[in-house]
C-alpha positions in Angstrom: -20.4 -12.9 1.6 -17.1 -11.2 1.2 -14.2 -12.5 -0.2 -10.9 -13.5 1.2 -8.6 -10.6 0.7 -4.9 -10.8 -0.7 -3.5 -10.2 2.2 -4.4 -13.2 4.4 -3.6 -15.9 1.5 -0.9 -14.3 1.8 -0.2 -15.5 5.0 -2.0 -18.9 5.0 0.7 -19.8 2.0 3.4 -19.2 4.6 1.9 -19.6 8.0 3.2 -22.9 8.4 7.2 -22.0 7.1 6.6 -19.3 10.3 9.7 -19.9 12.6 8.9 -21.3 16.3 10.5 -19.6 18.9 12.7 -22.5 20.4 10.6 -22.0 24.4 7.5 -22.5 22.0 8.8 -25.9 20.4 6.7 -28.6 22.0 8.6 -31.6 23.2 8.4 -35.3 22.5 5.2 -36.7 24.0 3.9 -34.1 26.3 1.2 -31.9 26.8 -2.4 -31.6 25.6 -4.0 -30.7 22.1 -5.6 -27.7 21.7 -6.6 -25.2 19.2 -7.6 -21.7 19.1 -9.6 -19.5 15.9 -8.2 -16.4 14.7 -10.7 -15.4 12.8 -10.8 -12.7 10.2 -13.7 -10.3 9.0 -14.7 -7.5 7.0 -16.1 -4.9 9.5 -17.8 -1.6 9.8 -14.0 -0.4 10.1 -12.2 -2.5 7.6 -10.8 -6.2 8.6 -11.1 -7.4 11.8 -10.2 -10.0 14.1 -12.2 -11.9 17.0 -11.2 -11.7 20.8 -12.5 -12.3 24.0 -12.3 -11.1 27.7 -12.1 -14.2 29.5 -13.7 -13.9 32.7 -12.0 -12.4 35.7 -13.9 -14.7 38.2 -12.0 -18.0 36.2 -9.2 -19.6 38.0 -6.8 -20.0 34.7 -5.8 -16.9 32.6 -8.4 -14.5 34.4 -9.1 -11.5 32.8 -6.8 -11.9 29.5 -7.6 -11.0 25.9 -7.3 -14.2 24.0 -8.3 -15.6 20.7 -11.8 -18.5 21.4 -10.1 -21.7 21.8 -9.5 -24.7 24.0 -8.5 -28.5 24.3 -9.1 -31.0 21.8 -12.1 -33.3 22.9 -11.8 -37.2 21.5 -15.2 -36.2 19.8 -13.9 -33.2 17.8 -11.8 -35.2 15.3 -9.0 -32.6 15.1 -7.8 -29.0 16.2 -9.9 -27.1 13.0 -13.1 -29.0 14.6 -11.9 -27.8 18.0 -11.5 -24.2 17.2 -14.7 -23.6 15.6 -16.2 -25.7 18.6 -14.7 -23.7 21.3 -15.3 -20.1 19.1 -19.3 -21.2 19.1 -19.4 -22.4 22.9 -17.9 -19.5 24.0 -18.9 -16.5 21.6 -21.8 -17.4 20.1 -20.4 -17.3 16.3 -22.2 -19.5 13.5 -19.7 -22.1 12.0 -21.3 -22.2 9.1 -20.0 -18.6 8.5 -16.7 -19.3 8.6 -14.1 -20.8 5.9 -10.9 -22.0 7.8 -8.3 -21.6 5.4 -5.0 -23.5 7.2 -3.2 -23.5 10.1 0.5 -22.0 12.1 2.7 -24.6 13.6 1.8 -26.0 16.8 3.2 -24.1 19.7 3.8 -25.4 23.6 2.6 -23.1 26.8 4.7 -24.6 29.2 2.8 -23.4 32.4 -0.7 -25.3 30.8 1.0 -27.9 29.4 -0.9 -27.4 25.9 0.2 -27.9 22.6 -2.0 -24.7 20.6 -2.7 -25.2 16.9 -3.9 -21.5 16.1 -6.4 -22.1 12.7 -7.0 -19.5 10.6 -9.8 -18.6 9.1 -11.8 -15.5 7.2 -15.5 -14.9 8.2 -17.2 -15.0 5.3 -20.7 -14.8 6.8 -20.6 -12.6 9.7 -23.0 -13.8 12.9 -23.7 -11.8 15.7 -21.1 -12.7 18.7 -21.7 -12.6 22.2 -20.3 -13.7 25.8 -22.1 -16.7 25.3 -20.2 -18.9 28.4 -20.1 -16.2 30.9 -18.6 -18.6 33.6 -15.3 -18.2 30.7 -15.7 -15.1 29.3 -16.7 -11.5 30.0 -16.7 -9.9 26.8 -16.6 -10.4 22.8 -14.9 -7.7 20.3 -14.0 -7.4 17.0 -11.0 -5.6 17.4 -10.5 -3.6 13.6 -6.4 -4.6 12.5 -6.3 -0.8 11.9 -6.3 -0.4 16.0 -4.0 -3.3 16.3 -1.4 -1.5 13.9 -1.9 1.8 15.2 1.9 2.2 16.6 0.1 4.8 19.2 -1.5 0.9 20.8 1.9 -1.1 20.2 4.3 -1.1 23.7 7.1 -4.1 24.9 5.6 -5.2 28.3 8.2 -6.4 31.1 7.2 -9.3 33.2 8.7 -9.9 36.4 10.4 -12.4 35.5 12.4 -10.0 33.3 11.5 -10.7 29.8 9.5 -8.3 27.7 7.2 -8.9 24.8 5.1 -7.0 22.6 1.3 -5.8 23.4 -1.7 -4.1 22.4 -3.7 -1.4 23.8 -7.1 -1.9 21.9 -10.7 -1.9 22.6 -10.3 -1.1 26.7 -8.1 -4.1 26.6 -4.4 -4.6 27.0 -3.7 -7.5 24.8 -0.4 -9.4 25.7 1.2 -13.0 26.4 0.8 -15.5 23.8 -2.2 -13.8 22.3 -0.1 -10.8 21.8 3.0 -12.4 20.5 0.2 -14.6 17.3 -0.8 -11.4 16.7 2.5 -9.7 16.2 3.6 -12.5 13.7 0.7 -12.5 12.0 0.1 -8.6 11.3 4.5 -9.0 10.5 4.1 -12.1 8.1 0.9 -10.3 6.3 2.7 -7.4 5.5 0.0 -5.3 7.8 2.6 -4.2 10.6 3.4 -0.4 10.6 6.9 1.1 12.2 6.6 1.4 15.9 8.6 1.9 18.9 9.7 -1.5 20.4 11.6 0.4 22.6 9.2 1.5 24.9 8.8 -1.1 27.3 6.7 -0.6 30.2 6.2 -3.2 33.5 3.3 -5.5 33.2 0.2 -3.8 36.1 0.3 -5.5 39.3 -3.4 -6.1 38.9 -2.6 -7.8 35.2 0.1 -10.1 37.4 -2.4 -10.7 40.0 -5.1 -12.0 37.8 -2.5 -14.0 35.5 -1.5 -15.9 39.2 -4.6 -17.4 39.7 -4.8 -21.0 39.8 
């Protein structure tokens, strides 16, 4: 077992002071509970952090990098319960390995209609991971936060709709979208983020925008 390091109590004591965008403020009464599991880890590379490929044959957010996660079922009693849930149907990971230590303020994805609790949590006893719901995802990495601060993997992406945010280039995977923007906050607010270039914005790939349209 390893112990949690310094830097992510550090953000668990203020993950839930982190400011919402207002387009990520959910409204009164609408849309669904769900949960996703950042989950942290000591690696053969230093700390890490779980993410999927989901799969490019799915009909919502084909091909995307994306933290495990989903909707709240009535059984699961709550988004932690959900997380950890989703994170073992879909990767395989061992529950019992992993301490969640709080949560971020619930956000709203307008185009699924889903309120997103993202729990975090530090993998205390690593399991092997795996694509282990192939019909949702095509692959499983534990992506080192060294590669995700690398300033050489950080660009802005444009969407076509005009508005750019940041990304990662890691692991064969171009990591953007909501995935992209937790991650951003989080290596910011842990005091892990390294100067880079938010100038260099670059168009989102056609065959990104054609997989993002499905559904």
């Amino acid at each position: 077992m390893t112990e949690v390091p310094h830097w992510l109590d550090r953000l668990v004591a203020q993950a839930q002071r982190i400011r919402v965008p207002r387009h990520l403020l959910p409204p009164d009464g609408s849309g669904r509970a769900a949960a996703v599991l950042m989950l942290f880890g000591e690696g053969p590379f230093g700390p890490d952090i779980l993410l999927i490929q989901r799969s490019t044959r799915g009909r919502r957010h084909a091909g995307q990098p994306a933290f495990p996660g989903g909707g709240v079922d009535p059984d699961d009693g709550g988004v932690v319960a959900a997380a950890l849930r989703e994170a073992e149907e879909e990767t395989g990971v061992d529950p019992s390995g992993v301490q969640v230590l709080g949560t971020m303020p619930e956000l709203y994805l307008t185009y699924s209609d889903n309120r997103v609790t993202p729990v975090i949590a530090w993998w205390r006893r690593p399991s092997a991971v795996h694509a282990a719901s192939p019909h949702e995802v095509d692959s499983v990495e534990r992506v080192p936060v060294a590669e995700l601060v690398d300033p050489g993997n950080r660009v802005m992406l444009r969407h076509p709709s005009g508005m750019a945010g940041p990304a990662f280039r890691v692991r064969g995977m171009l990591v953007w979208g909501f995935t992209a923007m937790i991650l951003d906050t989080v290596l910011r607010e842990g005091g892990l983020e390294r100067p880079w270039d938010a100038t260099r914005i670059e168009d989102l790939p056609q065959s990104v925008i054609d997989l993002a349209s499905r559904g």
